[in-house]
FIFINU-980538 format. One record per residue: residue number from 1; y, x, z of N, C-alpha, C, O in turn; residue in one letter. Coordinates in steps of 0.001 Angstrom, whole numbers. Each point is the difference from the previous one (the first is absolute). Layout:
BEGIN
NODE   seq       npy       npx       npz      capy      capx      capz       cpy       cpx       cpz       opy       opx       opz   type
NODE   NUM         Y         X         Z         Y         X         Z         Y         X         Z         Y         X         Z      A
...
// end
This chain:
BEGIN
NODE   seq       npy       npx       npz      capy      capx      capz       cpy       cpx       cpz       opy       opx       opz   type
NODE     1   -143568    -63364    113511       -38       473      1379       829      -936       881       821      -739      -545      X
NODE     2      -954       725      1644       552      -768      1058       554       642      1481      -663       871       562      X
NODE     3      1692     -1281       -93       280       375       943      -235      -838      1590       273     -1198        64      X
NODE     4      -673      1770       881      -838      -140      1070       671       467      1195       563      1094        38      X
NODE     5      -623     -2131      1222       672       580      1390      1234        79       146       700      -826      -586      X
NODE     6      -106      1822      1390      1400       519       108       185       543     -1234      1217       -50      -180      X
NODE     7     -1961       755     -1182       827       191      -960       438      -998      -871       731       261      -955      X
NODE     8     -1115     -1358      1208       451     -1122      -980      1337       -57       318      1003       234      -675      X
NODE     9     -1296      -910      2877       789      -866       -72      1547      1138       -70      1061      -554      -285      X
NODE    10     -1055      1912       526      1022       747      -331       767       227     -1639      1155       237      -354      X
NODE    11     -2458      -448      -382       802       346     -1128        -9     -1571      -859       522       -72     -1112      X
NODE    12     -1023      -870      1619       258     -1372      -428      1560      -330       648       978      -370      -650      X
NODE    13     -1031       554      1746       786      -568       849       741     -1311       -71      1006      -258      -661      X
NODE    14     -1722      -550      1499      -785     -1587       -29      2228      -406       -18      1019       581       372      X
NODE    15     -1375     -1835     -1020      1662      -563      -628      -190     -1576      1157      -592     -1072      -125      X
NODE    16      1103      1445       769      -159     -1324      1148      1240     -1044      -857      1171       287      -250      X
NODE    17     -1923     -1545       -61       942      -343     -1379      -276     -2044       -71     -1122      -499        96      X
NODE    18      2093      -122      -230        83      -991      -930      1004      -224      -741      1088      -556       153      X
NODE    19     -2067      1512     -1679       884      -129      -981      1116     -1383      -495      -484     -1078       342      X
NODE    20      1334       996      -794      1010      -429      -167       198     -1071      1023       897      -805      -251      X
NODE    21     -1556       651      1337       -34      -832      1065      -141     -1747      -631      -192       -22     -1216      X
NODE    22       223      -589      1510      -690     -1496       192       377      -752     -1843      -694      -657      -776      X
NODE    23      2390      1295       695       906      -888     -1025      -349       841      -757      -308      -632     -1010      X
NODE    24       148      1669       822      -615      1275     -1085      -829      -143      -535      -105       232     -1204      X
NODE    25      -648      -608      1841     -1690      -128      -312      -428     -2018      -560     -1017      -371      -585      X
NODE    26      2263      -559      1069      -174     -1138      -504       788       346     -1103      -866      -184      -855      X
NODE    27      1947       581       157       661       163     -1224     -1411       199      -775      -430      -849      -781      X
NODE    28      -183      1945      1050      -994       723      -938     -1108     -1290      -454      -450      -179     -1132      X
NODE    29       170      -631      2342     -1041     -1026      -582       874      -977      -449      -413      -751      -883      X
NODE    30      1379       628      1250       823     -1181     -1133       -56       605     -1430      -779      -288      -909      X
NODE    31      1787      1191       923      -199       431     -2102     -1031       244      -138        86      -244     -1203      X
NODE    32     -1173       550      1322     -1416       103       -41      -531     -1077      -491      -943         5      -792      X
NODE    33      1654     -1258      1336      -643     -1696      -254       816      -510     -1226      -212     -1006      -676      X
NODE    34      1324      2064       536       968      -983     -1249      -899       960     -1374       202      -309     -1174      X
NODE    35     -1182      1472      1557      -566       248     -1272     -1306      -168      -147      -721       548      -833      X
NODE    36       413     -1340      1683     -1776       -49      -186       -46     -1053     -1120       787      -935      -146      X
NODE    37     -1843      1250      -617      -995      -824     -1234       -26     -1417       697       136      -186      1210      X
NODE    38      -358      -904     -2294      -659     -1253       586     -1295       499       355       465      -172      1126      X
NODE    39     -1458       553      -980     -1290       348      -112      -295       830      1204     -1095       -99       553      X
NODE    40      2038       932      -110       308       483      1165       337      -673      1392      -413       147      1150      X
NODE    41      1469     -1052     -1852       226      -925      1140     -1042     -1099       673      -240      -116      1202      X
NODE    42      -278      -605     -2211     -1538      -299       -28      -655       557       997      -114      -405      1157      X
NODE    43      -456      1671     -1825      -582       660       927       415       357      1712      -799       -58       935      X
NODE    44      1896       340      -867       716       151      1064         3     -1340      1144      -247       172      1194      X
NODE    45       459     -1044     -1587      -164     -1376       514     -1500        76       230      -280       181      1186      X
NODE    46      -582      -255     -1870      -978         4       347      -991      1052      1154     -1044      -307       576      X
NODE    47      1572      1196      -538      -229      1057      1051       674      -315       795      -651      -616       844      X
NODE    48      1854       695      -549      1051      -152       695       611     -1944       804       713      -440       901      X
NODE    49     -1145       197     -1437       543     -1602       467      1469       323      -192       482       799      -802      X
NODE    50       184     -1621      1747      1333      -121       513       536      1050        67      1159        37      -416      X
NODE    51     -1786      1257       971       615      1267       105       471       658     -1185      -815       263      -884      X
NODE    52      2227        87       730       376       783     -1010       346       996        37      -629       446       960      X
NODE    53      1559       764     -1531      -305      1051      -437      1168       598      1474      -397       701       931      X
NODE    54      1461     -1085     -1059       907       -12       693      -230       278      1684       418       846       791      X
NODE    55     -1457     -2222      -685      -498       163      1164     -1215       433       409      -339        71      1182      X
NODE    56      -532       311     -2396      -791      1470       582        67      1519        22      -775       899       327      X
NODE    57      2379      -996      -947       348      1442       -36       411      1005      1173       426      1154       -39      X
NODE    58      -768     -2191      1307       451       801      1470     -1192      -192       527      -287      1099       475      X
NODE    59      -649     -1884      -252     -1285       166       -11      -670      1354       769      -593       -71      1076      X
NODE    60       855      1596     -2014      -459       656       199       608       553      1183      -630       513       925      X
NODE    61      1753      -625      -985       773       569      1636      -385     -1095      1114      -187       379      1157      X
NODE    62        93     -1449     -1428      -506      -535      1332     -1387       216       553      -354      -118      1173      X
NODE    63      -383       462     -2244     -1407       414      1012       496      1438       510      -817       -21       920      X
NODE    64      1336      1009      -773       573       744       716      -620       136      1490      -621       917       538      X
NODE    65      1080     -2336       -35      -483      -141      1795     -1455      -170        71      -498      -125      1119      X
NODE    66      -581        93     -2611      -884      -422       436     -1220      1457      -745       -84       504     -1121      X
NODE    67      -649      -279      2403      -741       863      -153      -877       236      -623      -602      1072        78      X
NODE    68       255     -2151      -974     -1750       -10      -680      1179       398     -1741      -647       177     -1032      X
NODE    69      1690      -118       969       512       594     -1184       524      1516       401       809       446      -813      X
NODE    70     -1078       297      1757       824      1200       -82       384      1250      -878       888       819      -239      X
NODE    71     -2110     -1216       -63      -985       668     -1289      1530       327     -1402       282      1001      -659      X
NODE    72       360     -2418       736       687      -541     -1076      1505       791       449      1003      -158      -696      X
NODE    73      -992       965      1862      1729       240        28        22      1459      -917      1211       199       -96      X
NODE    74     -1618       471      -335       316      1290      -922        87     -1081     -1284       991       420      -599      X
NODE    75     -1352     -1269        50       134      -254     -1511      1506      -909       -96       495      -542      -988      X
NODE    76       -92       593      2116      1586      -211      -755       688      1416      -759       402      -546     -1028      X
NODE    77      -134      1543       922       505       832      -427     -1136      1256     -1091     -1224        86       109      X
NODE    78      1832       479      -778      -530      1538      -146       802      1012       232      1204      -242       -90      X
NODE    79     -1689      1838       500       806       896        56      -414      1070      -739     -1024       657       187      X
NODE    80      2257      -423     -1448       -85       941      -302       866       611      -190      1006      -565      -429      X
NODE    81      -985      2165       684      1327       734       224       813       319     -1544      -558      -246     -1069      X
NODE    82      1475       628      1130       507       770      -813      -451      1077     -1258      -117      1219       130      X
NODE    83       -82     -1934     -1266      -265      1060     -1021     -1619      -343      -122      -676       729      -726      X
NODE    84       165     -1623      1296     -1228      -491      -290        50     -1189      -108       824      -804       435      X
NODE    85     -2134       610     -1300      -121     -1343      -348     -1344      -886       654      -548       783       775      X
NODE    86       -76     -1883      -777      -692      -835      1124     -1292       684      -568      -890       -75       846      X
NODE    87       528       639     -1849     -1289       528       -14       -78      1318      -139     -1073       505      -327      X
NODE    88      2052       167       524      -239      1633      1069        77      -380      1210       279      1066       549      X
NODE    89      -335     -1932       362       303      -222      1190     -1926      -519       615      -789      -624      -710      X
NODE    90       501      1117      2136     -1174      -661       145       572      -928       712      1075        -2       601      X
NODE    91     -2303     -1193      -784       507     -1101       867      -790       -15      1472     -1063       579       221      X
NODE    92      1956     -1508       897      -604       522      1132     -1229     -1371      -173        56      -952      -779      X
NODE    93     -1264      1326      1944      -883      -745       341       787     -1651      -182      1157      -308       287      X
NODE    94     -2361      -636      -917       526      -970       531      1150     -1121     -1214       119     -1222        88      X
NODE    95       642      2232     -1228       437      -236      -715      1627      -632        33       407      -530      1034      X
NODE    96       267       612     -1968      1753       -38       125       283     -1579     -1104      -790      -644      -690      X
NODE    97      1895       521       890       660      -962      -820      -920      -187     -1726      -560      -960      -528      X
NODE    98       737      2074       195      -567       386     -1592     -1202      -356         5      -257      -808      -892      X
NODE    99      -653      1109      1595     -1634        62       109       154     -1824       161      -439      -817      -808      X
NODE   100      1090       555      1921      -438     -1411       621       363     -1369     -1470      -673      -931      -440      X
NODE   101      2125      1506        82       288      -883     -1533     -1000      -196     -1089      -134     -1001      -704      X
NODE   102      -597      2190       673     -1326      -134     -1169     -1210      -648       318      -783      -489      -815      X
NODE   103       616       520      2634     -1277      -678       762       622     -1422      -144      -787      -764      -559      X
NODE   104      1938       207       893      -167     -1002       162       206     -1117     -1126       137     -1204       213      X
NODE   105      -144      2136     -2017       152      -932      -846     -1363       270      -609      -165      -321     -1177      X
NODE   106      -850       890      1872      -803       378      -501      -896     -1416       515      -776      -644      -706      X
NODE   107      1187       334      2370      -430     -1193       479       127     -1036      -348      -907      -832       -28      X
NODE   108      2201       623      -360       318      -851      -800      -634     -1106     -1380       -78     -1210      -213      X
NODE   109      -349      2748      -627      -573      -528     -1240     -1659       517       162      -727       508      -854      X
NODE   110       506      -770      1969     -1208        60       670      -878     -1348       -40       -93      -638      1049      X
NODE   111      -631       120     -2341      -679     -1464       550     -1010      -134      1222      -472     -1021       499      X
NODE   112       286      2322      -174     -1153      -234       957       956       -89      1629      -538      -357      1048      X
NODE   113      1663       666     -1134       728      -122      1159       226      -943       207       119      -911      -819      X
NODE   114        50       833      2399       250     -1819       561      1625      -532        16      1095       550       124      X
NODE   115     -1497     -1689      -287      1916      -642       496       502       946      1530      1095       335       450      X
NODE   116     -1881      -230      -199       648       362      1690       826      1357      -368      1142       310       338      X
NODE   117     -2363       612     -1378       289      1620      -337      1271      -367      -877       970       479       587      X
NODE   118      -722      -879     -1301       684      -188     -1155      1762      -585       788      1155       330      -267      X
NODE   119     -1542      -968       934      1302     -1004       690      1030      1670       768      1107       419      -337      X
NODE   120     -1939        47      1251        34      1112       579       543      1259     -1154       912       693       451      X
NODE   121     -1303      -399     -1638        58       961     -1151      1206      -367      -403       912       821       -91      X
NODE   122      -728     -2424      -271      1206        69      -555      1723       -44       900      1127       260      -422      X
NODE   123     -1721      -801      2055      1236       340       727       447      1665        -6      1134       479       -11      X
NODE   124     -2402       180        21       638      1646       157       599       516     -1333       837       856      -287      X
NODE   125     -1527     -1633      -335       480      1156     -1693      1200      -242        -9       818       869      -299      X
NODE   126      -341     -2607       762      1734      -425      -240       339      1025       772       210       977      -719      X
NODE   127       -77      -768      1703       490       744      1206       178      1914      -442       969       760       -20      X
NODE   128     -2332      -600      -257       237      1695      -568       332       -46     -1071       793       925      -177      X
NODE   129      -902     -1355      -501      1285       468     -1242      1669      -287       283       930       676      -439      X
NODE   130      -871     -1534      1053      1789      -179       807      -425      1387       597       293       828      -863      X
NODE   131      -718      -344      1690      -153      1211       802       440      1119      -516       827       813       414      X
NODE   132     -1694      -873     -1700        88      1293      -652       982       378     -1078        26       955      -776      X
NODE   133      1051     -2338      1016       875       139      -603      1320       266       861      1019       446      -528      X
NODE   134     -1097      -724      1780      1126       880       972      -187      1128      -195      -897       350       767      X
NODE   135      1321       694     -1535       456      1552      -167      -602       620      1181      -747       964      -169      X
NODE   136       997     -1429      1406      -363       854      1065     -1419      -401       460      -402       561      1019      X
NODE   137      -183     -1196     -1450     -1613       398       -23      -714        70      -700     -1167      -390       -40      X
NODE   138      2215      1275     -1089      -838      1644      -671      -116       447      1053     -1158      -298       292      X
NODE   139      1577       836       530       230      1179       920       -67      1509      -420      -725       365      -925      X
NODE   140      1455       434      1594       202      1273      -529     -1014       998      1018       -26      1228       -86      X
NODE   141      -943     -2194      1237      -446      1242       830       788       732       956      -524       985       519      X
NODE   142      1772     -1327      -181       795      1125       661       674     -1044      1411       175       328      1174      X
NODE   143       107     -1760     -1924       981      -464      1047      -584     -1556       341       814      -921        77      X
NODE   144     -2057       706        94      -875     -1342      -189      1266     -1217      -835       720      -916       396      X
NODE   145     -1018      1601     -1741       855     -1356      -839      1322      -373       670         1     -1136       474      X
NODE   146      1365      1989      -298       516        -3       881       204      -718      1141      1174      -308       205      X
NODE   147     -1880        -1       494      -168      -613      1549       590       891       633       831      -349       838      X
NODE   148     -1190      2255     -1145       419       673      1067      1932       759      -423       759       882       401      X
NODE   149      -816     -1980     -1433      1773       353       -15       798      -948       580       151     -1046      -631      X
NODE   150       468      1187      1833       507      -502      1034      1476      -197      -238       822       913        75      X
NODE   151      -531     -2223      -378      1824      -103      -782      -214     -1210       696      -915      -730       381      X
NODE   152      2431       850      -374       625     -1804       373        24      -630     -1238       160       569     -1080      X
NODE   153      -360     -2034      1307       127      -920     -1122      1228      -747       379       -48      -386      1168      X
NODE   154      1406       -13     -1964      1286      -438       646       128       309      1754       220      -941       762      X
NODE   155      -382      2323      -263        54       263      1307     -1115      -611      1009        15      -167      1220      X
NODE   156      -809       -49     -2032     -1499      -490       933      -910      1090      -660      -118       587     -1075      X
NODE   157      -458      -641      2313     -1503      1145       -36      -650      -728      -651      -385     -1160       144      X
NODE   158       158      2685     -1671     -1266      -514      -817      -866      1245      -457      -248       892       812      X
NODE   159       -39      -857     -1631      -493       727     -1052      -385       -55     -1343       203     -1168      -331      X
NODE   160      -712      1876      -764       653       418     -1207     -1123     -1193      -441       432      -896      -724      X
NODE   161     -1435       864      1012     -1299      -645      -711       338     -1730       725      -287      -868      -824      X
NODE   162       803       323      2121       671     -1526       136      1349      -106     -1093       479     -1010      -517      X
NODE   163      -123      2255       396      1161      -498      -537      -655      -610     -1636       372      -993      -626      X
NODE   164     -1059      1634       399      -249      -659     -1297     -1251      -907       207      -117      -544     -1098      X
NODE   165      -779       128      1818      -748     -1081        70       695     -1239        55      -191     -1040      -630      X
NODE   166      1190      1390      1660       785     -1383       279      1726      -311       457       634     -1046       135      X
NODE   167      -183      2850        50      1097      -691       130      1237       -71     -1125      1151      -436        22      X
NODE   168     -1665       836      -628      1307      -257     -1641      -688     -1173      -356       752      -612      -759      X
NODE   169     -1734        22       909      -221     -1585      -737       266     -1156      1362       427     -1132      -227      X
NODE   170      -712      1558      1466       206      -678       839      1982      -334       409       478      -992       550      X
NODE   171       404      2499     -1188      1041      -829       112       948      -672      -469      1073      -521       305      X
NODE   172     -2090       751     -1507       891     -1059     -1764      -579     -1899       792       488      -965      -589      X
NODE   173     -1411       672      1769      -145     -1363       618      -441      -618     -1333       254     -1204         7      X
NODE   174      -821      1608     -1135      -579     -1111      -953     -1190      -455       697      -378       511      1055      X
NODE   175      -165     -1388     -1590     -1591      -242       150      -528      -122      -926       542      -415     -1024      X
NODE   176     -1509       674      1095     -1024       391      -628      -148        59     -1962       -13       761      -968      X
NODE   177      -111     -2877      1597       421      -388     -1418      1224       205     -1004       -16        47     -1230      X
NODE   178      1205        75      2229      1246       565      -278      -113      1288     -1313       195        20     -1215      X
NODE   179      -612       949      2237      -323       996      -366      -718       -26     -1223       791       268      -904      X
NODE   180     -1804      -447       520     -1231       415      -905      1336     -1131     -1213       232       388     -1145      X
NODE   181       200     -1229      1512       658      -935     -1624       974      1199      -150       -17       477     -1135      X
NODE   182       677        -9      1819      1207       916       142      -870      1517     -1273       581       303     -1043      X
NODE   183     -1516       178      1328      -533       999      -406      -791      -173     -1222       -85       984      -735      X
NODE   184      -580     -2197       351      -971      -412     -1094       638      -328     -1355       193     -1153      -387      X
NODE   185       154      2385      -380       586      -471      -982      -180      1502     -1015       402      1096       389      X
NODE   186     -1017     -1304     -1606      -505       939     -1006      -560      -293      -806     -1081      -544       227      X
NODE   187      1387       688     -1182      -410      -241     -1210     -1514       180      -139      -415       865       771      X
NODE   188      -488     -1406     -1494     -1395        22       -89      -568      1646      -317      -912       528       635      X
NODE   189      1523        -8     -1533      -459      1586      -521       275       722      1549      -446      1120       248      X
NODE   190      1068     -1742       535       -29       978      1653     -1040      -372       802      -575       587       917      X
NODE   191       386     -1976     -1561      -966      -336      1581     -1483       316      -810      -971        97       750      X
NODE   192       729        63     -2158      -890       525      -631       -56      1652       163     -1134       261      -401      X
NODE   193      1412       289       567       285      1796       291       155       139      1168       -51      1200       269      X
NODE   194       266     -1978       830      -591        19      1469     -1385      -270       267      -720       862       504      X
NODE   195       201     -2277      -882      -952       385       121     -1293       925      -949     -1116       139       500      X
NODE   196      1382       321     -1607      -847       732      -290       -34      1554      1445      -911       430       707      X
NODE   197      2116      -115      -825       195       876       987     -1184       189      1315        -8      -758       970      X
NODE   198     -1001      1952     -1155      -474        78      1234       334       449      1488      1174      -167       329      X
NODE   199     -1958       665       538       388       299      1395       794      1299         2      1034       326       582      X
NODE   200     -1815       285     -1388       891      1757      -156      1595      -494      -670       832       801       426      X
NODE   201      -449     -1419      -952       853      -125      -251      1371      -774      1246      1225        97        70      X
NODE   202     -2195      -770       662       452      -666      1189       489      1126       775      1197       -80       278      X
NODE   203     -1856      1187       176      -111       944       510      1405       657      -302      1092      -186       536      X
NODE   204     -1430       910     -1439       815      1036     -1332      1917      -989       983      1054       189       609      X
NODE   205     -1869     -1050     -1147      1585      -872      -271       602       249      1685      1190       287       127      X
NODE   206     -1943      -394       936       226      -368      1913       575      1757      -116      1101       286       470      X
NODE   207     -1824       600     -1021       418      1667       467       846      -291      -672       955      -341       697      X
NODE   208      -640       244     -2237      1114       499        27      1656      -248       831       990       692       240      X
NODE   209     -1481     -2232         6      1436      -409       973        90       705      1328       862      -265       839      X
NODE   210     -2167      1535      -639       810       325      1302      1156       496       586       277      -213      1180      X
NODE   211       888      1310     -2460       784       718       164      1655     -1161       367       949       130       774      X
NODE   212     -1340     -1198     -1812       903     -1023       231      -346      -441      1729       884       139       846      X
NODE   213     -1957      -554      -564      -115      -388      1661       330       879       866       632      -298      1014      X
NODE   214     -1012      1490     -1296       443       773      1307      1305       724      -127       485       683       903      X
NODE   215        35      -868     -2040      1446       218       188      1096      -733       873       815      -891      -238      X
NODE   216     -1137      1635      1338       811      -516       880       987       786      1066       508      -579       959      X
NODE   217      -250      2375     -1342       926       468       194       487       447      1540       996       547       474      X
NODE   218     -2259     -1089        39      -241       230      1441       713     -1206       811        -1       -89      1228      X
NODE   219       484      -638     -1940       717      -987       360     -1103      -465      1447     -1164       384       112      X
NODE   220      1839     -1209       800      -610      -367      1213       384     -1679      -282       -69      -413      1158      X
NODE   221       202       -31     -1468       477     -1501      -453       313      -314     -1266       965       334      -686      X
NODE   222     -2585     -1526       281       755      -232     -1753       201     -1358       492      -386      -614       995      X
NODE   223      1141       331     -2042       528     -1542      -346       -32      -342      -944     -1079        68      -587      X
NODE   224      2759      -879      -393         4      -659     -1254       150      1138      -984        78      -360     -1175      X
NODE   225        -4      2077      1486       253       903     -1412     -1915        87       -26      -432      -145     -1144      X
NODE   226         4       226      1564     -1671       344       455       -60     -1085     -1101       190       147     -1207      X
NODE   227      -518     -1345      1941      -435     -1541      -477       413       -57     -1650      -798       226      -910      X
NODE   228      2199      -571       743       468       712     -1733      -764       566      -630      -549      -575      -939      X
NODE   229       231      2039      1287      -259       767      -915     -1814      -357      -255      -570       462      -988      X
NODE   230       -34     -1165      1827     -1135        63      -214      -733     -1510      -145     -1196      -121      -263      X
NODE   231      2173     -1083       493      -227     -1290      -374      -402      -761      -976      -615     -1044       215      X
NODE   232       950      1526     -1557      -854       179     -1016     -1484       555       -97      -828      -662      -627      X
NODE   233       492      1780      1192     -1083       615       482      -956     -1188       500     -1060      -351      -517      X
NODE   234      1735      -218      1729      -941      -705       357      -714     -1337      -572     -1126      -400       298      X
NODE   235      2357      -395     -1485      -396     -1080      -258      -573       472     -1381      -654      -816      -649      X
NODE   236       862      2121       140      -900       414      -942     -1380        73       428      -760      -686      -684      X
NODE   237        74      1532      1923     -1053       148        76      -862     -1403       906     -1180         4       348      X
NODE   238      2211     -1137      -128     -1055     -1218       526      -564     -1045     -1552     -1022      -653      -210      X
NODE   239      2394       955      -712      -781        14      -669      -867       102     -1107      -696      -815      -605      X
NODE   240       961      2274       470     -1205       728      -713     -1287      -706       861      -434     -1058      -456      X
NODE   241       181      1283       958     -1231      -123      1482      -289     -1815      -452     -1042      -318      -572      X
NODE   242      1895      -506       856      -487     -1874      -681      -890       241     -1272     -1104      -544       -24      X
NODE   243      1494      1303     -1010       215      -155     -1217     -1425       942       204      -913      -822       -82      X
NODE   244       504      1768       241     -1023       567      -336      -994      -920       661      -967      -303      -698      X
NODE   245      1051      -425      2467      -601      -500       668      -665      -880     -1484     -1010       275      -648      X
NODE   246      1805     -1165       488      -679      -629     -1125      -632       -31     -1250      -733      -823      -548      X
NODE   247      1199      1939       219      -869       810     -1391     -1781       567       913     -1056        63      -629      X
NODE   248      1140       154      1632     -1222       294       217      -954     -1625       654     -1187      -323       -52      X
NODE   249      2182      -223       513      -458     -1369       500     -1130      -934     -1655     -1132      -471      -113      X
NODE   250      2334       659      -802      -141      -671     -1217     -1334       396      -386      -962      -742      -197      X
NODE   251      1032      2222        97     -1674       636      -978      -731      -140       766     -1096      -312      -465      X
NODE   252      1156       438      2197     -1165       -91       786      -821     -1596       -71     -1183      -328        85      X
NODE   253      2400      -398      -274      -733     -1452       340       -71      -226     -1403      1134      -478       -19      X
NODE   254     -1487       409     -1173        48       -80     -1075     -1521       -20      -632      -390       492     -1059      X
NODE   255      -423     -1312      2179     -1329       257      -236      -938     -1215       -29     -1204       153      -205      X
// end
């Protein structure tokens, strides 16, 4: 079943979002590139030219301004509430993060699809899976992926869902590459048991961190006890998110 109209967009309630913002989303296509197959990479070059993973992983937020993709702004996130899981949930018209990850590796290992489809498939898949690995677009249905929790970030106006796209990675000032060498380090039996790991598990894994995120005590200003307690969090889930990016990169192009 599907949801339609004002009941979607009420009980979807649309996550106005760029997940982990610009450096978030390049970490994810960097470790992504330190695990792809030779055979992958190959392939990748060959679809891709010059463009790499890094730098098609924002891609999907920049068509944003452009209208012939609008279609594409619900599949950054899914929402599902509390005590359910993504398939008791209907999805709204149009399709979410989950739906769009399976379309676009489906394009992927599609021979009848074109370079153009494929170039396009593989900037979004980098992109929604970083997505769907920011915790807050699971969404819970109640507070659009917290956008509508209204806190200062070090005494600047923010909210709960910037604070974790971008501002606990935006004020550690790494870049990019910084970052992803800083985080890429596990033994093979981890990065083998990530990626077997499917989407429900991606999922499973974003709800359960919600009680840790929104513990916040009513506090009106987080800072460095906020950032602490959940900084690990974040360079755990960019990259979980590389590491699977490429386990699905690997089998898709593996053809």
């Amino acid at each position: 079943m599907k949801k339609t109209g004002l009941l979607s967009a009420l009980v979807c309630c649309s996550i106005m979002a760029m997940a982990w913002g610009q450096t978030g989303h390049r970490v994810v296509g960097k470790v992504a590139e330190n695990h792809l197959s030779k055979k992958a990479k190959e392939a990748l070059e060959c679809i891709m030219g010059y463009e790499g993973l890094a730098e098609a992983s924002t891609w999907m937020d920049n068509i944003k301004s452009d209208s012939v993709y609008d279609h594409t702004h619900q599949w950054h996130y899914v929402t599902i509430p509390d005590g359910k899981d993504y398939h008791s949930c209907e999805v709204a018209d149009g399709g979410d993060a989950y739906e769009a990850i399976n379309r676009m590796v489906a394009i992927i290992k599609n021979n009848e699809a074109s370079k153009q489809e494929k170039v396009e498939a593989i900037r979004m898949l980098t992109h929604l899976v970083g997505d769907i690995h920011q915790p807050l677009h699971v969404g819970n249905g109640e507070d659009r992926g917290g956008n509508s929790v209204k806190i200062k970030w070090f005494y600047k106006n923010s909210n709960l869902h910037r604070i974790w796209d971008s501002g606990m990675i935006d004020s550690k000032q790494y870049s990019f590459s910084e970052l992803a060498e800083i985080i890429d380090h596990a033994p093979e039996s981890t990065i083998v048991k990530l990626q077997n790991d499917k989407i429900d598990v991606w999922i499973a894994e974003a709800m359960s961190l919600r009680p840790q995120i929104y513990y916040i005590e009513g506090q009106e200003n987080l800072s460095y006890e906020y950032q602490y307690k959940n900084w690990d969090t974040v360079k755990d889930q960019l990259f979980k998110a590389g590491v699977r990016l490429a386990g699905i990169l690997n089998e898709a192009l593996d053809c």
